[in-house]
C-alpha positions as CSV (number, residue, x, y, z in Angstrom):
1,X,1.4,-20.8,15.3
2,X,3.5,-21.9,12.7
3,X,1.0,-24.1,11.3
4,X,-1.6,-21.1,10.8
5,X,1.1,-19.3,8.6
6,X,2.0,-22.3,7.1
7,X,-2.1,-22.9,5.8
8,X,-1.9,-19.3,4.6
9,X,1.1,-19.8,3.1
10,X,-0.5,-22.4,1.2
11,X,-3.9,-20.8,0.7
12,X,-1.9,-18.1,-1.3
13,X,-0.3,-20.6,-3.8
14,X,-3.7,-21.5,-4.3
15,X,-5.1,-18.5,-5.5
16,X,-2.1,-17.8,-8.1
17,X,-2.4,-21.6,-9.3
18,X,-6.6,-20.6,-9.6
19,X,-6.1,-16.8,-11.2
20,X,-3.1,-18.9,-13.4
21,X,-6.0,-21.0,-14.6
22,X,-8.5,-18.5,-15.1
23,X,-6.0,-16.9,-17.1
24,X,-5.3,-19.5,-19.5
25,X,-9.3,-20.7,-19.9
26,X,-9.8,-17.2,-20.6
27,X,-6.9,-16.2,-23.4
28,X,-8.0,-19.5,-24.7
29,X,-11.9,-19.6,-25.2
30,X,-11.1,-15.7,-26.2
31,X,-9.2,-16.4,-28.7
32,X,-11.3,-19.6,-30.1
33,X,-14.3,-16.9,-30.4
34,X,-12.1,-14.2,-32.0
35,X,-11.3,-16.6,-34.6
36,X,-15.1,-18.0,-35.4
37,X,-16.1,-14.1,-35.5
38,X,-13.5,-13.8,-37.4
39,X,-14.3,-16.1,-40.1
40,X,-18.2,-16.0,-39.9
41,X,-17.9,-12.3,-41.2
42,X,-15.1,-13.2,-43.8
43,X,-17.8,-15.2,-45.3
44,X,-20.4,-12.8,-44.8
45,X,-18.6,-10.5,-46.5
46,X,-17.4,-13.4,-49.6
47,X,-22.1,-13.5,-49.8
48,X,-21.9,-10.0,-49.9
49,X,-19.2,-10.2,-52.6
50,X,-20.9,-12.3,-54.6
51,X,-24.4,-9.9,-54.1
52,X,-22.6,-7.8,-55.9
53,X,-21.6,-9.7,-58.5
54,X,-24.7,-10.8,-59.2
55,X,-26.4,-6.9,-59.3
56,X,-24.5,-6.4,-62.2
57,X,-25.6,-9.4,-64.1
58,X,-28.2,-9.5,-66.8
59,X,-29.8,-12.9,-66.0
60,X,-33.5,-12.4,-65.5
61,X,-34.0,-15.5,-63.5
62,X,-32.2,-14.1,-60.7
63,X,-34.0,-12.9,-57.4
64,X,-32.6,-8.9,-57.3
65,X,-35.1,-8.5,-54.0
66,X,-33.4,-11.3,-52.5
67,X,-29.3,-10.2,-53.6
68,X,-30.4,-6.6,-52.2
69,X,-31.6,-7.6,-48.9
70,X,-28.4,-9.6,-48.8
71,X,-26.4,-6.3,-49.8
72,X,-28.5,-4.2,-47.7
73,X,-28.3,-6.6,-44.6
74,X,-24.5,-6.0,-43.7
75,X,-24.8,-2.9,-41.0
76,X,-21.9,-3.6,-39.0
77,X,-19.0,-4.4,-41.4
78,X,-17.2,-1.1,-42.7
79,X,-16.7,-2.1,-46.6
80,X,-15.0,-0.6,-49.8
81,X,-15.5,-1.7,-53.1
82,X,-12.7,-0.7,-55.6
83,X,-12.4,-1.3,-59.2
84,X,-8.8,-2.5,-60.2
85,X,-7.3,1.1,-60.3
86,X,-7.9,1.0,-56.5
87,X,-11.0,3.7,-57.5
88,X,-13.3,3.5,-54.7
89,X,-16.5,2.7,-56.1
90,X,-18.9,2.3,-53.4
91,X,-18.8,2.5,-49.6
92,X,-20.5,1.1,-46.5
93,X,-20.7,1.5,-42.7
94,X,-18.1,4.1,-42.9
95,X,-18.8,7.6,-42.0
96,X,-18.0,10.1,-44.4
97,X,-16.5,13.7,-43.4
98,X,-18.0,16.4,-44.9
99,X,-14.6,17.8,-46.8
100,X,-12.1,16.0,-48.3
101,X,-13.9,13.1,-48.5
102,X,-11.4,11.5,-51.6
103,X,-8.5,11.1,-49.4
104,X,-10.6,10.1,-46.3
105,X,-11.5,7.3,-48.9
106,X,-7.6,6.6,-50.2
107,X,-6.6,6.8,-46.6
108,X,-9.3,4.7,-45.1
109,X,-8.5,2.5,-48.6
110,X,-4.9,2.1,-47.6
111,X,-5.7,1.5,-43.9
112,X,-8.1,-1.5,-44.9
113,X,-5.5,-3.1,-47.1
114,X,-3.5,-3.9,-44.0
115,X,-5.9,-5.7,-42.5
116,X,-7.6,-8.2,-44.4
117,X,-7.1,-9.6,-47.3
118,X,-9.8,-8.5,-50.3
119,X,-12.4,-10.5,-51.6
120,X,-11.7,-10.6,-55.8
121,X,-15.3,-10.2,-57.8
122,X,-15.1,-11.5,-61.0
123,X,-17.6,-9.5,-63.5
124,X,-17.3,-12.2,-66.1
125,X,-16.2,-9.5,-69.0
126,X,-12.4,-9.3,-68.0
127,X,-12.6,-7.3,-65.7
128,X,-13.0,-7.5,-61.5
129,X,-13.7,-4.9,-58.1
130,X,-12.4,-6.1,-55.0
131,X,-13.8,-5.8,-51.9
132,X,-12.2,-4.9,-48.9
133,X,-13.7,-4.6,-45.3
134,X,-12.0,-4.1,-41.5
135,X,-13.0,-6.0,-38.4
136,X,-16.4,-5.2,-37.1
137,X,-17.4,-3.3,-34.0
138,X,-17.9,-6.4,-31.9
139,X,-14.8,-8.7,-33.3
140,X,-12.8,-5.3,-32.2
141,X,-14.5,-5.2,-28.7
142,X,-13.3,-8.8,-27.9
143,X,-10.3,-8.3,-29.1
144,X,-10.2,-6.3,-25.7
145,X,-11.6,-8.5,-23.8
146,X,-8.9,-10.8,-23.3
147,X,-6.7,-8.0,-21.7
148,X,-9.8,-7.2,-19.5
149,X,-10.3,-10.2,-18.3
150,X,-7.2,-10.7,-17.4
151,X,-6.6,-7.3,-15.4
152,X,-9.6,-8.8,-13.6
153,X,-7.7,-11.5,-12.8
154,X,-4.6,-9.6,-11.2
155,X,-7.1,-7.3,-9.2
156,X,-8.1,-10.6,-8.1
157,X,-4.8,-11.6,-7.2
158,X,-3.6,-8.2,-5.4
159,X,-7.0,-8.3,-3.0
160,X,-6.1,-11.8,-2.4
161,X,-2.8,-11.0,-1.2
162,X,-3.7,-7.7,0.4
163,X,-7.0,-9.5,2.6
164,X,-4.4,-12.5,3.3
165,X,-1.7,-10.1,4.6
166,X,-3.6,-8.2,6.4
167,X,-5.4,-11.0,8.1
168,X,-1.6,-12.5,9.0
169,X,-1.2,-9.2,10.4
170,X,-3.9,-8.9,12.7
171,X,-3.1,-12.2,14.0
172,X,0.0,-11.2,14.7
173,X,-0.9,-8.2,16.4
174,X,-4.0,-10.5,18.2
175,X,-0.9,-13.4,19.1
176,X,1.3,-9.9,20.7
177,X,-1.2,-8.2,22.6
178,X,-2.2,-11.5,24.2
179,X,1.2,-11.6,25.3
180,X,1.9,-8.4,26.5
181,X,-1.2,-8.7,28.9
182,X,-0.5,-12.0,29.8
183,X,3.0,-10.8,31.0
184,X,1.4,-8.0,32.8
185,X,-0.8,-10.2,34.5
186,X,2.5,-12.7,35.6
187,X,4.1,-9.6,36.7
188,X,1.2,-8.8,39.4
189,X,2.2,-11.0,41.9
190,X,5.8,-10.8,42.1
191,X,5.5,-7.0,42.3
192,X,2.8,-7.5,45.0
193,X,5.4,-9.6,46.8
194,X,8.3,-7.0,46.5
195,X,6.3,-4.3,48.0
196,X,5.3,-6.2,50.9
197,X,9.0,-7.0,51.5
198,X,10.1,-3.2,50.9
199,X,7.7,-2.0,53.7
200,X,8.8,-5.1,56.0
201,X,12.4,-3.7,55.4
202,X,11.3,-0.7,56.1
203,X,10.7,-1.7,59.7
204,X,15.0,-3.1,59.8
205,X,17.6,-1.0,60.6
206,X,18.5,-0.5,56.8
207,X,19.6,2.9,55.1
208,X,16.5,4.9,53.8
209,X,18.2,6.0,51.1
210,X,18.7,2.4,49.8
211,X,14.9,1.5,50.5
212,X,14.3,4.8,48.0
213,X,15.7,3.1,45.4
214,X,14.4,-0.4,45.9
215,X,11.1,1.6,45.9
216,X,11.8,3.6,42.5
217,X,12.8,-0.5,40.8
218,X,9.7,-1.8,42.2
219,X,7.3,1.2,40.9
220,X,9.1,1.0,38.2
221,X,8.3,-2.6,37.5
222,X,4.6,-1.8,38.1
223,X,4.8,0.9,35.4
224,X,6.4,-1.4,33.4
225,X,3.4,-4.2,33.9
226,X,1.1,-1.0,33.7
227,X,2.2,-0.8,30.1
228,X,2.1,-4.0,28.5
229,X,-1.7,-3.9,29.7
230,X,-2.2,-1.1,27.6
231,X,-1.0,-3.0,24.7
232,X,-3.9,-3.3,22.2
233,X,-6.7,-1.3,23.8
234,X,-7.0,2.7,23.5
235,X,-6.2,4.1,27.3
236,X,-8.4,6.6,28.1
237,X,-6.4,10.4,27.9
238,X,-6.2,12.8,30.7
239,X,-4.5,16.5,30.3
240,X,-1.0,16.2,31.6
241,X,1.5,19.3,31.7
242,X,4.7,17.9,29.5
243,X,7.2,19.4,31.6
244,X,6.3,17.5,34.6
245,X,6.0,14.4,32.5
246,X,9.7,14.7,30.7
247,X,10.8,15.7,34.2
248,X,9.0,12.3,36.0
249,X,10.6,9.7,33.1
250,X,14.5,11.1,33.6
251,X,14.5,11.5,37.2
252,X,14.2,7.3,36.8
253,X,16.5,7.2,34.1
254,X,18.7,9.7,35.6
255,X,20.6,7.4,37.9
256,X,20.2,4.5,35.2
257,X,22.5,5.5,32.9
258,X,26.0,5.8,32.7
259,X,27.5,8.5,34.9
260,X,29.6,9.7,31.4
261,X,25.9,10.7,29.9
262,X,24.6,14.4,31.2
263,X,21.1,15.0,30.6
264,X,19.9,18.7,30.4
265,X,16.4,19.9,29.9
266,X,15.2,23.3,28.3
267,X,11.3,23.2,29.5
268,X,8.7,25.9,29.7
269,X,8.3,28.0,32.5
270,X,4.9,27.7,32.6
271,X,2.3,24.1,32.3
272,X,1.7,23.0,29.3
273,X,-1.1,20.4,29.1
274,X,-1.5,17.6,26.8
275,X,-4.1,14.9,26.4
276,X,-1.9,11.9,26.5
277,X,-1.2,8.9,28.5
278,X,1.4,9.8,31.2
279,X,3.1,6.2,31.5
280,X,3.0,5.4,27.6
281,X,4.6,9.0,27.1
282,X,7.4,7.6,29.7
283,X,8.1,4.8,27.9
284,X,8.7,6.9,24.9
285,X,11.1,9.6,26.9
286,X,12.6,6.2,28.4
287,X,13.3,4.7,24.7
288,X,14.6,7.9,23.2
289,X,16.8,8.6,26.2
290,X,18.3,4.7,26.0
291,X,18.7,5.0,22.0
292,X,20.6,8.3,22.4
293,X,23.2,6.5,25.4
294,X,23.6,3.9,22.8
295,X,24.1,6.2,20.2
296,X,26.9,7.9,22.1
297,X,28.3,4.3,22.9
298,X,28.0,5.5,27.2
299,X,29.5,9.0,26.8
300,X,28.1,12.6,25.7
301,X,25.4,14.7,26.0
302,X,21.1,14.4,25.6
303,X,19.1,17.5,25.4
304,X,15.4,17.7,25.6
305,X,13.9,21.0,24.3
306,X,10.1,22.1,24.7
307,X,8.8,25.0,23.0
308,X,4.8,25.9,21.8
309,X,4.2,27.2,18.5
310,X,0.5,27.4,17.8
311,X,-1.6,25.0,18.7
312,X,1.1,22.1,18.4
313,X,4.2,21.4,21.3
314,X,7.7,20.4,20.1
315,X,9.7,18.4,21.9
316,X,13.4,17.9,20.6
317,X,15.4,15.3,21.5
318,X,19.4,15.7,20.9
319,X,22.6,13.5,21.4
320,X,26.2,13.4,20.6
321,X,25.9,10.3,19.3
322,X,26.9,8.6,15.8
323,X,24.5,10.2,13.6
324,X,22.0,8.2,10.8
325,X,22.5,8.8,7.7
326,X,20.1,10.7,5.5
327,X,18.8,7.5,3.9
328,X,18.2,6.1,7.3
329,X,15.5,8.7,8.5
330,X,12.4,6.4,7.6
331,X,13.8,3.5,8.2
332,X,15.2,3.8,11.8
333,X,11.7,3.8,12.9
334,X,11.0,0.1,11.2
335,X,10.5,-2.7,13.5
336,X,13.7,-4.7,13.3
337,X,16.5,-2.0,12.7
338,X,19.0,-1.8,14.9
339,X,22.9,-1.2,15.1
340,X,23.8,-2.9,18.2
341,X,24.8,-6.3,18.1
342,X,22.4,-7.4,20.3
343,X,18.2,-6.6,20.9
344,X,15.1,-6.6,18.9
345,X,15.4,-3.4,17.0
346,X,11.7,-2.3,18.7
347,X,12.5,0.9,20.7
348,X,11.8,3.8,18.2
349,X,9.1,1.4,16.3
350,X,7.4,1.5,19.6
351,X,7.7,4.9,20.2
352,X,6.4,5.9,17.0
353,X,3.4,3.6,17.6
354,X,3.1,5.3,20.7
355,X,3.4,8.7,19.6
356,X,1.3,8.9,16.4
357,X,-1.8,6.0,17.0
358,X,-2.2,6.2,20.7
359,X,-1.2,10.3,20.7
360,X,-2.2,11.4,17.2
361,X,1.1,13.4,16.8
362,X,4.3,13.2,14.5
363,X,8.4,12.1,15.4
364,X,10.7,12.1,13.1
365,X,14.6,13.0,12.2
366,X,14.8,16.6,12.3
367,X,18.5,16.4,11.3
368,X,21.6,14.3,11.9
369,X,25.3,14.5,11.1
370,X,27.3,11.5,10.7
371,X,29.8,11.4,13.8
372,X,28.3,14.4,15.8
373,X,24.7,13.6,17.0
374,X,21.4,13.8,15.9
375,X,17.7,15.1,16.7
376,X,14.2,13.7,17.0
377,X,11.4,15.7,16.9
378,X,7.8,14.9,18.8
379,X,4.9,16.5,17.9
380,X,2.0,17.0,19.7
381,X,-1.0,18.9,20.0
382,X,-2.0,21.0,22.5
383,X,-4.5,20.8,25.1
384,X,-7.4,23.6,25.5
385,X,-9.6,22.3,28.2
């Protein structure tokens, strides 16, 4: 498998060294255009300048029509035209307020003066206006686009790394589940074996209560293969009363445990029904009850609480363990975390995998004090037939 992650691995490099490129051509050819804009309506505005000029001069041999179309034809430069006490003479392509419009001018004057350098006209009698003008419309739209394109670019990025983890993922999960069943299947025959020899013992003179037990390992182990077929697939729910469910997982775990642990249970009186899947509820009563024995390092006390509020069944699960720590609440539940030296850190990830996509309910840290124990909470919803 290594080689699959090592072609996605690869693939993503790919994408950052294409977005990378995109990026550049983009910035580049943006800014080559900005520019040419940029100086095509500088010398727009130096013909319209030098319209001007020309309105004001008395040769007769001059084309006026043709100067005034050249005047008229700017429609999407704003323009000022000052004299050289910075009196605004004329305007265009600016809109005008209705009040104040002298300082909107002297403002809008001042504003332009910033931007681009004026155009000088000389009126040939000693005297010159100077034009100033601001960026058009356009020029000012792909100044944008630049920045757009390149938050274009890192949405590209971000879906490319979101589609390539998630496809990892679901390999992943594909690469486990064919594993789990696999293992389930393996554990058929063996099993099949052991309960052949448990009833042909059964026929010795061997103590009963000893064949009990042998009997309670090998169910057990056929739970245990029962569950890793789940693994992947959706089992089909069935309304099972909680009580007799907690009840069923500890009796196993009962005598599986360190005789230092006491287990006490604070049920219902009366059935309460859930729509769950009896052995993957086990596993999680199983998972909760081993965390809590390790918590408690082999010595203390587990409680499991059940109590109906609404339409939702609690189930509270309390040692005398360790504690977590506050910051630790979340993360306990991440695949990986662990304080023993040894095991894969998947108990409470599994269980609340379990719990919330197989059983639609909620477990979390309902509270927890450093060096006196701490209590998980499972909720579930109840069953109404």
């Amino acid at each position: 498998m290594s080689s699959i992650y090592d072609s996605r691995q690869r693939l993503k490099f790919v994408f950052i060294f294409a977005a990378i490129l995109i990026a550049i051509a983009s910035v580049v050819v943006s800014d080559m255009l900005i520019k040419n804009l940029a100086q095509e309506e500088r010398q727009n505005i130096e013909v319209w300048a030098e319209a001007t000029r020309v309105v004001t001069s008395e040769n007769p041999s001059l084309n006026m029509k043709l100067i005034l179309r050249i005047i008229q034809g700017n429609t999407s430069i704003p323009v000022l035209l000052c004299n050289e006490k910075d009196s605004v003479i004329a305007n265009k392509n600016i809109d005008l307020p209705e009040k104040d419009v002298d300082t909107f001018l002297k403002n809008k004057l001042h504003e332009l003066k910033g931007k681009n350098q004026p155009i000088p006209i000389d009126l040939e009698d000693g005297t010159y206006q100077y034009l100033y003008y601001d960026d058009s419309i356009i020029l000012k739209r792909l100044l944008i686009y630049p920045y757009a394109q390149l938050t274009v670019v890192f949405v590209f990025i971000l879906i490319a790394f979101l589609a390539l983890a998630s496809t990892k993922r679901a390999e992943q999960n594909k690469v486990w589940v064919g594993l789990s069943k696999e293992t389930a299947h393996q554990l058929g025959t063996p099993i099949s074996s052991l309960i052949a020899w448990v009833e042909y013992l059964r026929t010795k003179d061997i103590d009963p209560s000893l064949l009990s037990e042998m009997e309670k390992d090998v169910k057990r182990l056929e739970t245990i293969a029962e569950r890793f077929s789940k693994i992947g697939s959706n089992p089909d729910p069935v309304p099972v009363d909680i009580n007799n469910s907690i009840r069923s997982a500890l009796s196993y775990m009962g005598t599986r445990i360190s005789s230092k642990v006491k287990i006490h249970t604070y049920l219902l009186d009366t059935p309460v029904l859930v729509l769950m899947s009896d052995s993957l509820f086990a596993w999680v009563i199983e998972n909760l009850t081993k965390n809590a024995v390790d918590a408690m390092e082999g010595q203390g006390e587990i409680s499991f609480q059940v109590e109906e509020k609404d339409k939702v069944v609690r189930i509270d699960v309390t040692d005398t363990g360790k504690g977590i720590p506050k910051s630790k609440f979340k993360t306990v539940f991440n695949p990986g975390y662990t304080t023993k030296k040894r095991g894969w850190g998947l108990g409470l990830s599994l269980v609340k995998r379990i719990i919330e996509s197989y059983h639609g309910g909620k477990i979390f840290v309902k509270n927890s004090e450093l060096g006196k124990g701490t209590t998980f909470r499972i909720e579930l919803r109840k069953y109404k037939g």
